[in-house]
C-alpha positions as CSV (number, residue, x, y, z in Angstrom):
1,X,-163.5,-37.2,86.6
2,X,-161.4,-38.5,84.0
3,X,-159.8,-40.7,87.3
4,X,-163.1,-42.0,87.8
5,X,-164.4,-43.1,84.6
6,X,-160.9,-44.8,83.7
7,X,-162.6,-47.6,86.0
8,X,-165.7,-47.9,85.4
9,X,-166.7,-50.3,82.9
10,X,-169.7,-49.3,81.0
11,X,-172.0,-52.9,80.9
12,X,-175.4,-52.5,79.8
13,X,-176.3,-50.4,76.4
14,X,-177.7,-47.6,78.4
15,X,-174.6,-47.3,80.2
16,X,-172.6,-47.3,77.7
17,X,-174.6,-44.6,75.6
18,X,-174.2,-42.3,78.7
19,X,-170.4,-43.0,79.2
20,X,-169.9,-42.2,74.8
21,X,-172.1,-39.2,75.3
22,X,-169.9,-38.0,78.2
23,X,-166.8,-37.8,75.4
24,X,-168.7,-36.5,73.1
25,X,-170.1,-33.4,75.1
26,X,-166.5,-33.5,76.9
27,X,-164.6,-33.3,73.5
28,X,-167.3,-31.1,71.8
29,X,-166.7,-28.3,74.4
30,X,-163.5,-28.3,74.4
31,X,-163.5,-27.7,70.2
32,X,-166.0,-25.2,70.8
33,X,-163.5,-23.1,73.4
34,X,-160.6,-24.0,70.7
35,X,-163.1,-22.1,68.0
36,X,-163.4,-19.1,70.2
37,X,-160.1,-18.4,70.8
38,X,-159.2,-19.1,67.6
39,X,-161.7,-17.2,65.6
40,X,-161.6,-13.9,67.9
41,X,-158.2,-11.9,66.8
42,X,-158.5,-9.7,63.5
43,X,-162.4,-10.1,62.7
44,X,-163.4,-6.8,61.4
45,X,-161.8,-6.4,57.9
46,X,-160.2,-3.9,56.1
47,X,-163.3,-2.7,54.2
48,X,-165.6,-2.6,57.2
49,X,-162.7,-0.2,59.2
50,X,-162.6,2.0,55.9
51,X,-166.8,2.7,55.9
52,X,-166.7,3.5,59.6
53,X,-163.9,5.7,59.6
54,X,-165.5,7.6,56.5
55,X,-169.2,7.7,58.5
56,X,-167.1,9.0,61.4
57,X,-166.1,12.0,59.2
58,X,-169.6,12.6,57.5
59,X,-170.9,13.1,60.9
60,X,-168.7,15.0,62.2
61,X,-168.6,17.0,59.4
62,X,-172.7,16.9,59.5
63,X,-172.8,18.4,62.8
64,X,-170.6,21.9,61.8
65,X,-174.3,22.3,59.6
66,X,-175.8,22.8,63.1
67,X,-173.5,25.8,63.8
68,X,-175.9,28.6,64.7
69,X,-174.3,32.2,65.8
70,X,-177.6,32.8,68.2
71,X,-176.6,29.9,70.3
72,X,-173.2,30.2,72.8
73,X,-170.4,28.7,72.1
74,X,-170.7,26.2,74.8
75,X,-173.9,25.0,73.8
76,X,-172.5,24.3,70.5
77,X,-168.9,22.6,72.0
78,X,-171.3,20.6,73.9
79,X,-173.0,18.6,70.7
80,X,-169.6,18.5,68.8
81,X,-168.3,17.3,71.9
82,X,-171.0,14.6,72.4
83,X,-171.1,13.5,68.9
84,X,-167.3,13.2,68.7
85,X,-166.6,11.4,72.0
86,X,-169.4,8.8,70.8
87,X,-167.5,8.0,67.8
88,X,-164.3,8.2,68.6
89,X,-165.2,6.0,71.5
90,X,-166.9,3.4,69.7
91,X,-163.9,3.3,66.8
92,X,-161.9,2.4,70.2
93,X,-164.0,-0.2,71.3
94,X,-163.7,-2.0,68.1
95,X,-159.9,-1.8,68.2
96,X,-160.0,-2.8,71.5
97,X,-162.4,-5.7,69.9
98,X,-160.1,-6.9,67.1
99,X,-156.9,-7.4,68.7
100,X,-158.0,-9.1,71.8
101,X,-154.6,-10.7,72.8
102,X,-153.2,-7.3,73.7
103,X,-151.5,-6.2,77.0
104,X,-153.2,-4.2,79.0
105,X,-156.8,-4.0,80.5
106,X,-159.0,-6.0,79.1
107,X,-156.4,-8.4,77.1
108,X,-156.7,-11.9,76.8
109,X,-154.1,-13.4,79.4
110,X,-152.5,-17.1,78.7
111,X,-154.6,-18.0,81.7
112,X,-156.3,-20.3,79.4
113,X,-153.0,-21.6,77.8
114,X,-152.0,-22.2,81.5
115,X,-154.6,-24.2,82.0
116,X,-154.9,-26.6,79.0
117,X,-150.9,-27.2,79.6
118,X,-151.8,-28.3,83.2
119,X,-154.5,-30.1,81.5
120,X,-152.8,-31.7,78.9
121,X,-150.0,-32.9,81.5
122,X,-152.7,-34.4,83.8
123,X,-154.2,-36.5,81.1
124,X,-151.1,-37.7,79.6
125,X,-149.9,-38.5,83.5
126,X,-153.7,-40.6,83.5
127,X,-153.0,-41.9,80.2
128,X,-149.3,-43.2,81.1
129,X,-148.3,-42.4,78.0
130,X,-145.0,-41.5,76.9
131,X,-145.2,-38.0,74.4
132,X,-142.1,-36.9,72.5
133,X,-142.6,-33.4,71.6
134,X,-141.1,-32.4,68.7
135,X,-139.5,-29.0,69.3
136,X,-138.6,-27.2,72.5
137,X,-140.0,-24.3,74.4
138,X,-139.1,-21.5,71.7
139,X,-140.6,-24.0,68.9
140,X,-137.7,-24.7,67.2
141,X,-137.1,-28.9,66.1
């Protein structure tokens, strides 16, 4: 795409609103996928972990009230059970949730990464441009 609109030469207003529009979408996506990644690892603070974990235990603690001695025991396992596979569950999901680069199912692979490095080479390659990067692979200068 970029290949193509390197030679065309925009003439009439109308064209050349279409051909600045492209850029803008084109450059606008791309901040809104940086924003994304950026803004997804570590987004449920301190405070907010604290309250769930403390409901967690309230509820857990509220469902010993429904003890009865009439009712078998596996009745009763059964709605502890539920109640605590719920919670525990859902505390999991939102670990999962907060640290979403980790390995493992589910983590967020450098596919992306990949890409924009392929991406980045291919458009300074088009752009004929000579980059001096200013430290090497490990980040050091």
């Amino acid at each position: 795409m970029l290949r193509t609109l390197r030679t065309t030469e925009p003439r009439s207003p109308s064209e050349q609103a279409a051909y600045g529009k492209w850029f803008d979408q084109r450059s606008d996506r791309e901040n809104a996928r940086a924003d994304r990644i950026h803004g997804a690892e570590g987004v449920i603070p301190l405070p907010v972990w604290i309250v769930l974990l403390i409901a967690s235990v309230v509820i857990f603690i509220y469902m010993l009230f429904f003890a009865d001695s009439a009712e078998r025991a596996i009745v009763q396992a059964t709605m502890m059970g539920g109640v605590a596979v719920v919670i525990t569950s859902s505390l999991l999901l939102l670990v999962f949730l907060d640290h979403p680069y980790q390995s493992g199912v589910g983590g967020l692979r450098p596919v992306a990464m990949e890409r924009a490095l392929t991406q980045i080479g291919d458009e300074r390659a088009f752009a004929r441009e000579t980059i001096i990067i200013p430290c090497n692979s490990q980040g050091n200068a």
